[in-house]
C-alpha positions as CSV (number, residue, x, y, z in Angstrom):
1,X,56.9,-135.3,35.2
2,X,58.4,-132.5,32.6
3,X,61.7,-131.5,32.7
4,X,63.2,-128.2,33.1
5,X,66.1,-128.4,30.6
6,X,69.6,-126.6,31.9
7,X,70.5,-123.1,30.1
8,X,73.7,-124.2,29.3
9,X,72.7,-127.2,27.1
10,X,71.5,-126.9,23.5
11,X,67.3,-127.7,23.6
12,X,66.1,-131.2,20.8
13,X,64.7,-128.7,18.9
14,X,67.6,-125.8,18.4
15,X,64.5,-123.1,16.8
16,X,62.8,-123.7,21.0
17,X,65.2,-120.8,22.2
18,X,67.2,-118.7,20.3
19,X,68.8,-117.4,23.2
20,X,70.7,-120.2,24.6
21,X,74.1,-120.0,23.2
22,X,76.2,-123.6,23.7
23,X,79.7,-122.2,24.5
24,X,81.1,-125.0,22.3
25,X,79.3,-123.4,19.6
26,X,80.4,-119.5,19.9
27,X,83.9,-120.8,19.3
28,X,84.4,-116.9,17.3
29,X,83.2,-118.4,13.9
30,X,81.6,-114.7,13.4
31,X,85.1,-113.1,13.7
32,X,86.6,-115.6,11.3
33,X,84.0,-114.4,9.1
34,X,84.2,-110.3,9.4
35,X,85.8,-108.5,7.0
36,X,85.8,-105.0,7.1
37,X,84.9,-102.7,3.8
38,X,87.8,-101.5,1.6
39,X,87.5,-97.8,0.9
40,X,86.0,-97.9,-2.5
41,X,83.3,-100.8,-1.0
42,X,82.5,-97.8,1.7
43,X,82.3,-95.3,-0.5
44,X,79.5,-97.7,-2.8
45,X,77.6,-99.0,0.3
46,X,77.1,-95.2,1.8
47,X,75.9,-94.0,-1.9
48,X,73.4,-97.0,-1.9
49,X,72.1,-95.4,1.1
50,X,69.2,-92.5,1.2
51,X,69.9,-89.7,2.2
52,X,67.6,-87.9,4.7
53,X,66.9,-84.1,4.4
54,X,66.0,-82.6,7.7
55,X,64.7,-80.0,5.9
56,X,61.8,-82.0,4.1
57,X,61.2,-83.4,7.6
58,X,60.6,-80.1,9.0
59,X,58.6,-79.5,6.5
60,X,56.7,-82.0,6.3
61,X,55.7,-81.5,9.9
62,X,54.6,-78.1,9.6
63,X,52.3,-79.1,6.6
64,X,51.0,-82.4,8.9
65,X,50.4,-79.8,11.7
66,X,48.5,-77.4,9.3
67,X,46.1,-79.9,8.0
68,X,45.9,-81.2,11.4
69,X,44.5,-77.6,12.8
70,X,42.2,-77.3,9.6
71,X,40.8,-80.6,10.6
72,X,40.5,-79.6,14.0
73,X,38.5,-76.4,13.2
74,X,36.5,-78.1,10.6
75,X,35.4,-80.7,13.5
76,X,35.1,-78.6,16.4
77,X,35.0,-75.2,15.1
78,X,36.7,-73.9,18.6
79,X,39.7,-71.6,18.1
80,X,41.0,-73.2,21.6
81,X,41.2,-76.4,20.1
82,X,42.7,-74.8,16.7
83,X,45.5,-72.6,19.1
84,X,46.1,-75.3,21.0
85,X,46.5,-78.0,18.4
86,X,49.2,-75.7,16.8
87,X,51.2,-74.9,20.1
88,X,51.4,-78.7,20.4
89,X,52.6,-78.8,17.2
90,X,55.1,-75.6,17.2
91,X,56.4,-77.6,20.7
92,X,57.6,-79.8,18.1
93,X,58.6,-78.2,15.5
94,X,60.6,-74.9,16.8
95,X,62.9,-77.3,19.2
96,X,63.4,-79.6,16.0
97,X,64.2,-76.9,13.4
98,X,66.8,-75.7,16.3
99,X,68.5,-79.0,16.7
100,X,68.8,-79.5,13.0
101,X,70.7,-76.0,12.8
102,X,72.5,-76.6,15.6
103,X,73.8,-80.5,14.3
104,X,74.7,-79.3,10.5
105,X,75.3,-75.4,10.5
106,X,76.0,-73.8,14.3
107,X,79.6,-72.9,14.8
108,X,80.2,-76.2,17.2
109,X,79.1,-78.3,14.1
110,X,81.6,-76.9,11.9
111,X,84.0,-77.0,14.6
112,X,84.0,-81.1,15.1
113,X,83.2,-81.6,11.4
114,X,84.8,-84.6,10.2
115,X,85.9,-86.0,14.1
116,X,83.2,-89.2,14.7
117,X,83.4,-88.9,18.9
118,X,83.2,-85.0,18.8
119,X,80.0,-85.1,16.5
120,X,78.2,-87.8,18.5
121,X,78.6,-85.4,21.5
122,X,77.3,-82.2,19.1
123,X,74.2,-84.5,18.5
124,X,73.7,-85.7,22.4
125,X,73.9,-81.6,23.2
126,X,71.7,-80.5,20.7
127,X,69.2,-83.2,21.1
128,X,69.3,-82.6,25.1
129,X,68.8,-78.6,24.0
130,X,65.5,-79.8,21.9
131,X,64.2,-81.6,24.9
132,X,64.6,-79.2,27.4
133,X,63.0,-76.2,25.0
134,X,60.1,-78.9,24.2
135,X,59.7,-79.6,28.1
136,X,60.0,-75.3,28.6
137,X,57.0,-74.9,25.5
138,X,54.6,-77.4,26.9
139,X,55.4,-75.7,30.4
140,X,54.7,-72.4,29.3
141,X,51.4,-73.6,27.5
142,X,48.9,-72.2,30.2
143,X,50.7,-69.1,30.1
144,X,51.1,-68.4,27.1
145,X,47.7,-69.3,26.0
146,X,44.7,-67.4,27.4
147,X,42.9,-71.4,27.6
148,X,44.3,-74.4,26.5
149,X,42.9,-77.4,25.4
150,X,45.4,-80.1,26.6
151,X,43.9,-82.8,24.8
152,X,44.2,-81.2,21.4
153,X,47.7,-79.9,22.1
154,X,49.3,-83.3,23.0
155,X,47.5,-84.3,19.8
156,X,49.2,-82.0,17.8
157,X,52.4,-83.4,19.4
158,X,51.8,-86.2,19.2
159,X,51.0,-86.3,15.6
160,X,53.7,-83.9,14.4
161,X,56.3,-86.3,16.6
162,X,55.0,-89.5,14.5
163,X,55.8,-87.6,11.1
164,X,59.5,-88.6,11.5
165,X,58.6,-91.7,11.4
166,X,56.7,-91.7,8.4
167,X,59.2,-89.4,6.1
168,X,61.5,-91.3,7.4
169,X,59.8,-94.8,5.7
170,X,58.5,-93.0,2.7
171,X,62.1,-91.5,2.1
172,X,63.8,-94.8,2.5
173,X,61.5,-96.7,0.2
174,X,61.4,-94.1,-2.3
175,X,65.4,-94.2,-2.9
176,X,65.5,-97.5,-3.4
């Protein structure tokens, strides 16, 4: 008959579970071990870093959700498809372009410039903005638009929302 072995001791074969800790172990070797940056080691690791434009990000998804309507109208030739493959796009796009503004150049960024708790809230009120005016757009879709074709605008979204991730990976490797 197997065995159950108990959490709380250390497994034969230590690589079986990462996750059991044995408290005789985590005796605070790791902070014995930190040591925090000196200024000038800062200042070297952050200009190692890429920088990200939000600019070339907006850009880039405007351009993805260009070819993404030519496409669409090449394949389906249905302006409701085209229309709606751009809404789902500018749904995107508009709320994103606002945020970015609103995080580097409105006059609440200025104002917390430079204090770390103040900006994180700047972002967390921004990006709760973007949603709600993203939730609003795909809302207002069937008004708006004479017909919509929802399966082309969430692709539009959705494709146009998966461009961050891409810049994001091609800016990253190409700095390095």
């Amino acid at each position: 008959m197997d065995t159950i072995p108990h959490p709380a001791r250390k497994p034969e074969n230590s690589l079986a579970n990462p996750w059991i800790v044995d408290p005789a172990d985590a005796g605070g070797a790791a902070e014995e071990n930190f040591k925090p940056l000196t200024r000038e080691e800062a200042r070297q690791w952050r200009s190692s870093q890429p920088a990200l434009s939000l600019r070339w990000l907006l850009v880039w998804q405007a351009l993805s959700a260009v070819v993404l309507a030519v496409l669409a109208e090449w394949l389906t030739s249905d302006p409701v498809v085209v229309k709606s493959v751009l809404y789902g796009a500018a749904a995107v796009v508009l709320p994103s372009a606002l945020m970015a503004w609103g995080v580097t150049s409105s006059a609440m960024a200025r104002q917390v410039s430079g204090e770390a708790k103040a900006s994180l809230v700047n972002f967390f009120v921004w990006e709760g903005i973007k949603l709600v005016l993203v939730l609003v757009l795909m809302g207002l879709a069937p008004v708006v638009m004479d017909a919509v074709n929802w399966l082309a605008l969430v692709a539009g979204l959705v494709v146009v929302l998966k461009v961050f991730g891409w810049v994001l990976y091609v800016q990253t490797k190409r700095r390095r």
